[in-house]
C-alpha positions in Angstrom: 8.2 -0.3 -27.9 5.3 1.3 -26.0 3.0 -1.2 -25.1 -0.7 -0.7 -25.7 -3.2 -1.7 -28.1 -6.6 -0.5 -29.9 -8.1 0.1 -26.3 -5.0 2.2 -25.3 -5.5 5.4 -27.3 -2.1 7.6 -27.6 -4.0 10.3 -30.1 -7.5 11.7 -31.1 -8.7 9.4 -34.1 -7.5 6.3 -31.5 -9.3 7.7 -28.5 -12.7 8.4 -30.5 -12.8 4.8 -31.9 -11.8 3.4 -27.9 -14.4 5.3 -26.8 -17.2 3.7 -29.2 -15.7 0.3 -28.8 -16.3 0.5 -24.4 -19.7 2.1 -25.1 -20.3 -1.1 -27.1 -19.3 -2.9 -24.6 -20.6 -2.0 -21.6 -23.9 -2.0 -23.2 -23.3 -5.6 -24.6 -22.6 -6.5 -21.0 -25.9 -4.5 -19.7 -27.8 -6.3 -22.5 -26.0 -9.5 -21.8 -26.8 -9.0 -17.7 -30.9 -8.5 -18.3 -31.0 -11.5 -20.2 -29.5 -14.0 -18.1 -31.5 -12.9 -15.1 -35.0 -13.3 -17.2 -33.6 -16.7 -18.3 -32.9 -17.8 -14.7 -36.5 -16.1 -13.6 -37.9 -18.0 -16.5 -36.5 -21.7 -15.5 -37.5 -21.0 -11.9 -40.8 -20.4 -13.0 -40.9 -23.1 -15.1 -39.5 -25.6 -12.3 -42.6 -24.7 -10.1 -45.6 -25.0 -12.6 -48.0 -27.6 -11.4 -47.9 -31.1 -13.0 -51.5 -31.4 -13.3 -53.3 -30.8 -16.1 -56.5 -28.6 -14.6 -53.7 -26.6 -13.3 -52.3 -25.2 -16.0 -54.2 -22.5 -16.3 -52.6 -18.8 -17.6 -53.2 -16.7 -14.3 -53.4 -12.9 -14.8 -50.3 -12.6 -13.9 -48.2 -14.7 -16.3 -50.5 -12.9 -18.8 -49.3 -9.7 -18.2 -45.7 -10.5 -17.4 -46.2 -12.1 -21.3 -47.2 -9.2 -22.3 -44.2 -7.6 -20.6 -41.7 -9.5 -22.1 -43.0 -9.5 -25.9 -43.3 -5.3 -25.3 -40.1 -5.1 -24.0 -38.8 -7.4 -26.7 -39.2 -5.1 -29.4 -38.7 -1.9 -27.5 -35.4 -2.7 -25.5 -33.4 -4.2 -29.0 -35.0 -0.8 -30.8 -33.6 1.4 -28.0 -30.0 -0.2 -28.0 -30.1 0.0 -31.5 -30.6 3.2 -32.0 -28.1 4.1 -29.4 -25.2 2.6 -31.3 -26.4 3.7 -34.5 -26.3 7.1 -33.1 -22.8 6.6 -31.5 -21.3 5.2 -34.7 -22.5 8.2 -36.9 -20.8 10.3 -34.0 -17.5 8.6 -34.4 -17.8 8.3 -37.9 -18.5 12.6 -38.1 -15.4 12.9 -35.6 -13.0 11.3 -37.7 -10.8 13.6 -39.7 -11.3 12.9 -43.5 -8.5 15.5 -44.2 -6.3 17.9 -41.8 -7.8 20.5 -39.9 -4.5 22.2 -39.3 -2.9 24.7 -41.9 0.2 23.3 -41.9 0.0 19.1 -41.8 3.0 16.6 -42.1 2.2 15.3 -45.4 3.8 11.9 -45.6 3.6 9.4 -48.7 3.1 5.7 -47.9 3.7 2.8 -50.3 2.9 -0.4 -49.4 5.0 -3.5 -51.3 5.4 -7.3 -50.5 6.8 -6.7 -48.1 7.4 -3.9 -47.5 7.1 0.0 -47.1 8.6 2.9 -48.9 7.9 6.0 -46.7 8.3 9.6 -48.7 8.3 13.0 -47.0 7.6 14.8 -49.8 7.9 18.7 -48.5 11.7 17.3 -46.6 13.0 15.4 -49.8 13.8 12.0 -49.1 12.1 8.7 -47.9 12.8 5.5 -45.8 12.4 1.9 -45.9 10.0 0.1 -43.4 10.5 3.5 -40.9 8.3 6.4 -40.1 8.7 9.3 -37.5 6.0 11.5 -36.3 6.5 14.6 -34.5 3.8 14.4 -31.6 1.0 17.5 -31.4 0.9 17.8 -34.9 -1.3 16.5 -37.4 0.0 13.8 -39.9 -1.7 13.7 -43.5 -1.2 10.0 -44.3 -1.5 9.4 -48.2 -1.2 6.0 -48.5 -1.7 3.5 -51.9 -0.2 -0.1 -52.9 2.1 -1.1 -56.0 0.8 -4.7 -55.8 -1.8 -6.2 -53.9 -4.2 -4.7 -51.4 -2.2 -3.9 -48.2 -3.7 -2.2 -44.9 -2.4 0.4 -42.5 -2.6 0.0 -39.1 -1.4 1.8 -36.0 -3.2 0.5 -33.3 -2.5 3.3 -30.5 -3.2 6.4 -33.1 -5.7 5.2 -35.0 -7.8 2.8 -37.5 -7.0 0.9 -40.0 -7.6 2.1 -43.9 -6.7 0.1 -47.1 -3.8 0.4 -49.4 -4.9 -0.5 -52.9 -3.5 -0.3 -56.0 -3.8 2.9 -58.6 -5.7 4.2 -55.2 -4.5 7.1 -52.7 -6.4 6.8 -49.4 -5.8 9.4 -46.8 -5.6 8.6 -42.7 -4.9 11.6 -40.7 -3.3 10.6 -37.1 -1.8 12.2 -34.1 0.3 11.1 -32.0 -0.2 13.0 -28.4 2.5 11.5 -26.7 6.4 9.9 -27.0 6.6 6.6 -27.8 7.7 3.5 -30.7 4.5 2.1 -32.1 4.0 -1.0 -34.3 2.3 -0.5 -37.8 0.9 -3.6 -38.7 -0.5 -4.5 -42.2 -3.9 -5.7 -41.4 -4.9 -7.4 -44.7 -3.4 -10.6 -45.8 -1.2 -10.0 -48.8 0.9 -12.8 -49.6 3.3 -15.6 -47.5 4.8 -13.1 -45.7 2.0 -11.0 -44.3 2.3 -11.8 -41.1 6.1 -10.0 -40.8 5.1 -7.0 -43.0 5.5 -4.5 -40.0 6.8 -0.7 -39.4 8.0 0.7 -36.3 6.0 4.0 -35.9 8.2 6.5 -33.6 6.0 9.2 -32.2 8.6 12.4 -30.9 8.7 15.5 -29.8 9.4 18.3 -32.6 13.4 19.0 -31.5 14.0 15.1 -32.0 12.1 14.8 -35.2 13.8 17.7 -36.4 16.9 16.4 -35.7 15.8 13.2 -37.4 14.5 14.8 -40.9 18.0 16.8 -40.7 20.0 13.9 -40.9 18.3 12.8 -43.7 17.4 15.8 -45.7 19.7 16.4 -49.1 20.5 19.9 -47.5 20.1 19.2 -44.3 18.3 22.1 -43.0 14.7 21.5 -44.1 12.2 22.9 -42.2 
């Protein structure tokens, strides 16, 4: 099993939303930095104002630094704002919707409690609770549900998309290198949810090969 995660990209669609996610991130922490340095300016301040009365007195100074800070208020949260909206429509454009490539894997995916019945149509036979991807090459997912709503998930290739009932979704994924992944249904679906799991093998093209011959009726489908 390769180990990884969301945050340890192995394809394109994977390494677009990993890219989003640290950009959130980082500027969460940025965001998250700024605001704990006002807050401990703002309690030093507030340790050191006079007791007295007649003191109290705004000074220029804590005028404008009010001024500052109510300015900044709305102009800092609109700038960081914009930035991720910006990034997300970015991501969102970069997906794939459908394949780019003239000559996808098509592979059928139907989700089951609890289970999965994978077809490879253009080969001529399917498998149960097993799916093989041939890495470099783009994978047309078209996925539905003959029960409840399930969701596919491969953490390392990509994100997750729905499986519903009398519905085909597509999720185009590449794998770009070697390696046994864990699809993961990410929508509860009944008492067994939590063990309603694939293993996703990600190979080169002589091993898949060899793979879809062993299965093919004739044996020799391309």
């Amino acid at each position: 099993m390769t180990p990884g995660g969301a945050l340890d990209p192995q394809g394109p669609v994977a390494g677009t939303i990993a890219d989003l996610w640290w950009l959130l991130f980082w500027l969460g922490l940025v965001v998250f930095g700024v605001f704990v340095v006002l807050l401990g300016i703002g309690l030093r301040r507030r340790g050191g104002e006079p007791t007295d009365p007649i003191e109290t007195t705004t000074a220029p100074d804590d005028r404008r630094l009010g001024r500052w800070l109510v300015g900044w208020g709305v102009v800092a949260p609109t700038i960081v704002l914009v930035v991720v909206f910006g990034a997300t429509i970015a991501a969102m454009v970069d997906l794939p919707t459908a394949a780019s490539a003239d000559d996808p894997l098509v592979v059928e995916v139907v989700g089951r409690q609890w289970t999965y019945e994978v077809t490879y149509p253009e080969q001529g036979f399917s498998t149960t609770d097993e799916l093989h991807l041939p890495v470099g090459r783009e994978v047309e997912l078209r996925l539905t549900s003959d029960d409840v709503i399930h969701s596919f998930w491969v953490p390392e290739l990509g994100g997750k998309i729905d499986m519903m009932p009398g519905r085909v979704n597509t999720l185009v994924l590449q794998a770009d290198v070697e390696g046994e992944h864990q699809m993961r249904c990410a929508e509860f679906c009944g008492l067994e949810h939590a063990r309603m799991m694939m293993p996703v093998v990600s190979e080169d093209a002589a091993d898949f090969q060899r793979w879809v011959d062993a299965r093919s009726p004739d044996g020799d489908q391309p």
